[in-house]
SETOR-103496 format. One record per residue: x, y, z of N, C-alpha, C, O in turn; residue in one letter. Coordinates in steps of 0.02 Angstrom, whole numbers, padded with zeros to 5 digits, always signed. Layout:
<nodes>
XYZXYZXYZXYZA;...
</nodes>
This chain:
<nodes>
-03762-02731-02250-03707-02729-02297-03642-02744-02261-03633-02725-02203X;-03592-02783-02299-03537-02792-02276-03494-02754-02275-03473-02749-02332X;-03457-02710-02230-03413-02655-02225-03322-02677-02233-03282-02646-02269X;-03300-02753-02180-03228-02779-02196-03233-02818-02256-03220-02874-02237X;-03242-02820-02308-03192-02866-02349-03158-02894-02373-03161-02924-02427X;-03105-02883-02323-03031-02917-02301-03046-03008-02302-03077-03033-02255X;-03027-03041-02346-03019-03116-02335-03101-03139-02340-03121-03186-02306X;-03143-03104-02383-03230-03106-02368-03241-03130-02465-03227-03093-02511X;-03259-03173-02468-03257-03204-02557-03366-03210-02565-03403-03246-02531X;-03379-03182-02598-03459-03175-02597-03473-03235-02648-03432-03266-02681X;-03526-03242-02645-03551-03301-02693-03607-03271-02756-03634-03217-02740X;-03627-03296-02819-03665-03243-02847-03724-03219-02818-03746-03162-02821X;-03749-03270-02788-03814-03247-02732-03820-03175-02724-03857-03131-02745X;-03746-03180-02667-03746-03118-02630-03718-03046-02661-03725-02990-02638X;-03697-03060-02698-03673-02990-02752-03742-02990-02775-03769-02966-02725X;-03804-03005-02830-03841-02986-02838-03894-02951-02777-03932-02903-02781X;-03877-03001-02715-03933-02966-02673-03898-02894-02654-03945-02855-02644X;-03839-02862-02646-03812-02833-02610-03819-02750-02686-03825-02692-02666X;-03815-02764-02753-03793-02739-02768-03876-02713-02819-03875-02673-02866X;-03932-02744-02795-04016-02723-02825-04026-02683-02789-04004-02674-02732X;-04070-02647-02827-04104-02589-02811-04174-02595-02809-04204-02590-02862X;-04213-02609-02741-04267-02637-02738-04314-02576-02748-04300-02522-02723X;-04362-02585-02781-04452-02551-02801-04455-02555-02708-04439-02600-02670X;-04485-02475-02695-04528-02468-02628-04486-02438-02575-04510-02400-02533X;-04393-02464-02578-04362-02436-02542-04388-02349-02550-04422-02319-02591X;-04349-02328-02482-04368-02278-02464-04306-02226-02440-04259-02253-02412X;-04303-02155-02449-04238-02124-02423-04264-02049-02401-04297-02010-02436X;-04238-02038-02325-04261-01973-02318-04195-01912-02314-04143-01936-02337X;-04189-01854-02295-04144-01789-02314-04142-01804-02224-04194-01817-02195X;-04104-01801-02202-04105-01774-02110-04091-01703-02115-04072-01673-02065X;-04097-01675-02170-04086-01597-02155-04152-01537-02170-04169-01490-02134X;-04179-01559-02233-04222-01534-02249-04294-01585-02252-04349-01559-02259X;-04285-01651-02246-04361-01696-02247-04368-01710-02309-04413-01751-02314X;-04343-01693-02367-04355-01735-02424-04357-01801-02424-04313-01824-02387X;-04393-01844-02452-04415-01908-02464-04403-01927-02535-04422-01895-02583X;-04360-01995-02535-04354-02013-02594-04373-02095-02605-04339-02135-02574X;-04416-02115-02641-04409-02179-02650-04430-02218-02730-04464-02194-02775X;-04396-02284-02727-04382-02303-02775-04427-02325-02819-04461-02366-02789X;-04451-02319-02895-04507-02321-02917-04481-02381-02977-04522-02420-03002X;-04421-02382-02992-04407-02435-03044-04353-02458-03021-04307-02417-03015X;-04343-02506-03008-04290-02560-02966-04226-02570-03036-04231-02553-03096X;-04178-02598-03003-04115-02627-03058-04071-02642-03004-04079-02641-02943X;-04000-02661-03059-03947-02667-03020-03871-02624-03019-03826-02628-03061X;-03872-02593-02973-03812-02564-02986-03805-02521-02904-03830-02549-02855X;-03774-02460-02897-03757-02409-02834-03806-02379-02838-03823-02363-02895X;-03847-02358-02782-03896-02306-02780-03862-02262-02707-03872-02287-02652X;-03822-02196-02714-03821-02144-02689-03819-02110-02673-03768-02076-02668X;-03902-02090-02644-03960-02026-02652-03921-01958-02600-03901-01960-02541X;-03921-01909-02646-03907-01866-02602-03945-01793-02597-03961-01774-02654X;-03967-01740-02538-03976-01701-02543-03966-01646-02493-03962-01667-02435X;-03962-01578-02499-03923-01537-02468-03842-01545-02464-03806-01531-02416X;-03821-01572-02531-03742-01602-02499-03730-01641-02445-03679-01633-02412X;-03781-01692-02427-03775-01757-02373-03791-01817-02412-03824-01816-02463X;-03769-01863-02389-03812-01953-02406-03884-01928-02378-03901-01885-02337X;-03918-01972-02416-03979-01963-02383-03983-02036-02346-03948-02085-02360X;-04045-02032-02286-04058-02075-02264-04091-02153-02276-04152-02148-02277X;-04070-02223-02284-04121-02274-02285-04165-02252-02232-04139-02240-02178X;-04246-02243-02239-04313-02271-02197-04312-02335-02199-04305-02372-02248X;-04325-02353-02115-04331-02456-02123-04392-02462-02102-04412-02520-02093X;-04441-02406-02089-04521-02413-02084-04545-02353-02089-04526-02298-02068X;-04607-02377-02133-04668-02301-02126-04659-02267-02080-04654-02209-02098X;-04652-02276-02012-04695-02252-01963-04607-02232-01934-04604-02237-01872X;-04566-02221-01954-04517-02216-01935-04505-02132-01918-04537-02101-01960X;-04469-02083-01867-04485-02031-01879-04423-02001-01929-04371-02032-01942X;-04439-01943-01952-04404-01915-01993-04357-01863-01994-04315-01848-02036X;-04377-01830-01916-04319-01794-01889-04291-01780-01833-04239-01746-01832X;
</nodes>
């Protein structure tokens, strides 16, 4: 994701890719281990929070969790 967008003009491409909510993504709690992931995709902001934190993107299964 793009964080400066100072002088940064997106094209529709990239607003749709940036702004879907992909089926399969995955999100874990770094506090308590809750797991959340996405079961019906769209487009819009996804976020997930729990214990009063963001929760985490997982970028693999096998990734650890705490």
């Amino acid at each position: 994701m793009v964080d400066d967008l100072s002088g940064f003009e997106w094209n529709a491409d990239e607003w749709q890719q940036e702004w879907t909510i992909s089926v399969g993504r995955a999100y874990v709690c770094k506090k308590c281990g809750t797991m959340l992931m996405v079961t019906k995709g769209g487009v819009g902001v996804l976020e997930p929070k729990c214990c009063g934190l963001d929760m985490q993107p997982v970028e693999s299964p096998d990734e650890e969790i705490r």
